[in-house]
C-alpha positions as CSV (number, residue, x, y, z in Angstrom):
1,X,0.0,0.0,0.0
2,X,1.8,3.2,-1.4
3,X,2.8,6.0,1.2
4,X,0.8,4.6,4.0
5,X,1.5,2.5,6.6
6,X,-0.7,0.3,9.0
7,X,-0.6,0.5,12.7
8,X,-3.0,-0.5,15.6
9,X,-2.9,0.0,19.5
10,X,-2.4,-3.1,20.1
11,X,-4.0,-4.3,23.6
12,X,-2.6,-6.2,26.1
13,X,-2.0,-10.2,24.7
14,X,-1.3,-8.9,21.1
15,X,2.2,-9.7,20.3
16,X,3.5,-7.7,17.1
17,X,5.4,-9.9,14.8
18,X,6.3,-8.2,11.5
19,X,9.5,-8.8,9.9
20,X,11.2,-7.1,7.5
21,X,11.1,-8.7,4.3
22,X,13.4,-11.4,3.3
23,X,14.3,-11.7,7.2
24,X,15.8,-14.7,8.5
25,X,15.3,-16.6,11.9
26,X,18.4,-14.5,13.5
27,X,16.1,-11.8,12.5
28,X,12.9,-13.9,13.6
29,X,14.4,-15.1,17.4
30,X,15.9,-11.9,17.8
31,X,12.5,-10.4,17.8
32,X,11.5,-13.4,20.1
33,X,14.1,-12.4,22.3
34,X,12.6,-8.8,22.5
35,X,9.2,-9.5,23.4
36,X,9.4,-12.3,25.7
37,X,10.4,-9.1,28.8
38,X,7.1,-8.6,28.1
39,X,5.7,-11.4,29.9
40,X,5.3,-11.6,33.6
41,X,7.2,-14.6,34.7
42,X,5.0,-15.2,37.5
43,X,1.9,-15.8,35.4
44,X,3.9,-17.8,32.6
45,X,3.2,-21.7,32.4
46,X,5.4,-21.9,29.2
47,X,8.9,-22.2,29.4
48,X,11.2,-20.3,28.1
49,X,12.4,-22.5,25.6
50,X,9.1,-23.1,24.3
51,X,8.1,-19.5,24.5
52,X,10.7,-18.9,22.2
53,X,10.8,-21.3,19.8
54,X,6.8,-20.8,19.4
55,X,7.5,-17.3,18.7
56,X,10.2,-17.8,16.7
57,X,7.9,-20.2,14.3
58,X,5.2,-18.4,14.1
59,X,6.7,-15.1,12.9
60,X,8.5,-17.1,10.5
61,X,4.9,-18.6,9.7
62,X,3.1,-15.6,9.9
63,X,5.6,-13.2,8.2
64,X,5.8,-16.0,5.1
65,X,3.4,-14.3,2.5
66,X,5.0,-10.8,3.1
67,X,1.9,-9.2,4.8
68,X,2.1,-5.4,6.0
69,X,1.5,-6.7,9.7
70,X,1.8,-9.9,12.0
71,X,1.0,-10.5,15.1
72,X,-0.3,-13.1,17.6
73,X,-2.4,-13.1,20.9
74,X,-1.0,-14.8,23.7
75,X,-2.4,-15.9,27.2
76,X,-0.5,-14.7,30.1
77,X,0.5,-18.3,30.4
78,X,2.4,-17.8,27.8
79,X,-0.1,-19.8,25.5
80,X,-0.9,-18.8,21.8
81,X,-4.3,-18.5,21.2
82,X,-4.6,-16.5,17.6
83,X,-2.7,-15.5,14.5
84,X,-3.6,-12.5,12.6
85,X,-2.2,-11.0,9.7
86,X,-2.8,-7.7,7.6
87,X,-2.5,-7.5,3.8
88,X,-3.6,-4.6,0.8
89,X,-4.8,-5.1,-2.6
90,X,-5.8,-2.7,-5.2
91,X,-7.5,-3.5,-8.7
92,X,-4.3,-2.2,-11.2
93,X,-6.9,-1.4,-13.8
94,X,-10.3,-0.5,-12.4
95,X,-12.6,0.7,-9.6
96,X,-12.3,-0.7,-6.2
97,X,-15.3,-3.5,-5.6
98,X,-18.4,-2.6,-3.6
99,X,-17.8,-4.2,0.2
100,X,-20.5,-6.8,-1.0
101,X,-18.7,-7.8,-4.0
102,X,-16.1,-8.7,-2.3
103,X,-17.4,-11.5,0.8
104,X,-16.6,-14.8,-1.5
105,X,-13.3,-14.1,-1.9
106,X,-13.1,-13.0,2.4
107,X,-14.5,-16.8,2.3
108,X,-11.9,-18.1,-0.2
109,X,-9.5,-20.9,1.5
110,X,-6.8,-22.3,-0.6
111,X,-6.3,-25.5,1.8
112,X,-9.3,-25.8,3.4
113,X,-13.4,-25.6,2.8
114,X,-16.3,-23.3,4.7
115,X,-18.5,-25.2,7.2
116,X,-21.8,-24.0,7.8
117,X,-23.1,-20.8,7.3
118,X,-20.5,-18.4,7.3
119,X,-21.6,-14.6,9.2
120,X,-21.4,-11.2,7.2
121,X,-21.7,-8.1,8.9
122,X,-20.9,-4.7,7.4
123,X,-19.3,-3.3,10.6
124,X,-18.3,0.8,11.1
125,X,-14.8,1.4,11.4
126,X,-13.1,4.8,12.0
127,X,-10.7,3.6,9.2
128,X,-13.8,3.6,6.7
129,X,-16.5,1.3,5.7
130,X,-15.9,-2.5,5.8
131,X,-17.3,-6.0,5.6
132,X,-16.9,-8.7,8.1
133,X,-16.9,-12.5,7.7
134,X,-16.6,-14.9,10.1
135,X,-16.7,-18.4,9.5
136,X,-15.8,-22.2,10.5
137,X,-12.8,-23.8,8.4
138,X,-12.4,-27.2,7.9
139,X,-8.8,-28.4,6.5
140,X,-7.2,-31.7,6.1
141,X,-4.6,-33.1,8.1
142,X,-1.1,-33.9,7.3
143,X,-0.5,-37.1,5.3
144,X,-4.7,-37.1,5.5
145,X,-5.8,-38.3,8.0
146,X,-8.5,-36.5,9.8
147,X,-9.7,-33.0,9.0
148,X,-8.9,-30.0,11.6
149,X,-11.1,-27.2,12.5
150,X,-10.5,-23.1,12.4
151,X,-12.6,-20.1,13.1
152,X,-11.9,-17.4,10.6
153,X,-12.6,-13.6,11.2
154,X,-11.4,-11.7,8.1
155,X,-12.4,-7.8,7.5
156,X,-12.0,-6.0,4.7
157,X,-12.1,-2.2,5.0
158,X,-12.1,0.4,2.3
159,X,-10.5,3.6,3.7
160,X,-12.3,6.8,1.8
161,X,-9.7,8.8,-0.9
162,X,-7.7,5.4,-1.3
163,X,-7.4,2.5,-4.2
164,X,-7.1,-0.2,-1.6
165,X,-8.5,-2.7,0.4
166,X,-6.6,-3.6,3.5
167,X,-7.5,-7.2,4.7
168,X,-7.4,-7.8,8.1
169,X,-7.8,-12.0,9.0
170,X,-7.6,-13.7,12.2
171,X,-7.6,-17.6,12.7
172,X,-7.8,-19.8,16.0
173,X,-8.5,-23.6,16.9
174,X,-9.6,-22.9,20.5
175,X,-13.4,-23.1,20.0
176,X,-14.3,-22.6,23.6
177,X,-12.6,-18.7,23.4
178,X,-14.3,-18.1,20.4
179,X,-16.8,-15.1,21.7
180,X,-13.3,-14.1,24.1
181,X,-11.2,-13.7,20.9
182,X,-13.8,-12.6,18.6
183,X,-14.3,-9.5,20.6
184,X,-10.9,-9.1,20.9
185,X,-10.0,-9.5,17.4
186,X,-13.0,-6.2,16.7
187,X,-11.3,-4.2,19.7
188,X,-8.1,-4.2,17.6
189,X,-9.3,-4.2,14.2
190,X,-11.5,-0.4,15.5
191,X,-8.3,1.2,16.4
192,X,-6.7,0.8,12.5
193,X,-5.0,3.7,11.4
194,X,-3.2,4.6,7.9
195,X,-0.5,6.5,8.7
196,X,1.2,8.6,5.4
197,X,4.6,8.1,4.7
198,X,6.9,9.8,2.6
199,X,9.2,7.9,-0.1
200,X,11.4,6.6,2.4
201,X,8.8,5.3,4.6
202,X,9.1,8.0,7.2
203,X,5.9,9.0,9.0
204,X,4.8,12.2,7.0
205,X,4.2,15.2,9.5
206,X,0.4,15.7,10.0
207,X,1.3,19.3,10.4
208,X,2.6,19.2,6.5
């Protein structure tokens, strides 16, 4: 997304993830290494090992498709609970889609199918108008064998003056936290902001 940049106030559980693109995992542990201060060691079940090789992974995961923004929501156990990620797209030749045009490809999957009746809300955002899906995934195993089961919250939001969509999607497996992350995932997804930036990616002054 040209001369913008994404950012969120990220509440307390939200773990920012981004790397840099073409990062390694020096890059990827070495942002571990930063957050893991972060929690208190006398709520943390997860040791530190773990912590950090779950961290590691998961930005590596996460970061894989080069979005604008990772990040992950964490228990103060330690425990991951979510994965969210933030990508833009823009038509190169023609008018941005209507947000109702665009709720089967929120629902598109490449490795795994819809189940059910998937929810679409048309939520009001201080970042512009947007559309909301959220819906159960089903997706095979490795090797086959059994299927395993995702929520998906995806949002797409259509800033006013801009070309692009910016595609917000959160998945988790833990169905009993569902309502819990739900919630959570809107409390973050309200504070989006598109910051200008000038050619070198430096914040642009509002004052300019």
């Amino acid at each position: 997304m040209e001369h913008h940049v994404t950012q969120f106030d990220f509440q307390q559980g939200w773990i920012d993830l981004t790397l840099e693109y073409g990062s390694s995992e020096t890059e990827a542990r070495e942002l571990a290494e930063s957050v893991i201060p972060r929690f208190n060691p006398l709520e943390r079940t997860v040791g530190d090992r773990d912590l950090l090789n779950d961290l590691v992974d998961r930005a590596l995961f996460l970061n894989k498709d080069e979005p604008l923004l990772a990040a992950a929501y964490y228990t103060p156990a330690g425990v991951p609970l979510a994965d969210l990620w933030v990508d833009s797209y823009a038509e190169e030749n023609g008018p941005r889609p209507a947000p109702a045009e665009v709720v089967p490809l929120l629902l598109d999957w490449s490795n795994a199918k819809v189940e059910g009746e998937p929810s679409v809300t048309y939520p009001h955002l201080a970042a512009g108008t947007s559309v909301r899906v959220q819906a159960m995934l089903k997706a095979k195993r490795l090797l086959g064998f059994g299927s395993q089961l995702a929520e998906l919250v995806r949002y797409a939001v259509f800033p006013p003056d801009m070309p692009s969509v910016v595609v917000i999607t959160a998945t988790w497996q833990n169905m009993s936290r569902s309502d819990e992350l739900t919630a959570l995932t809107h409390e973050l997804v309200s504070t989006l902001r598109l910051v200008p930036v000038d050619a070198q990616g430096v914040e642009a002054d509002p004052a300019d």
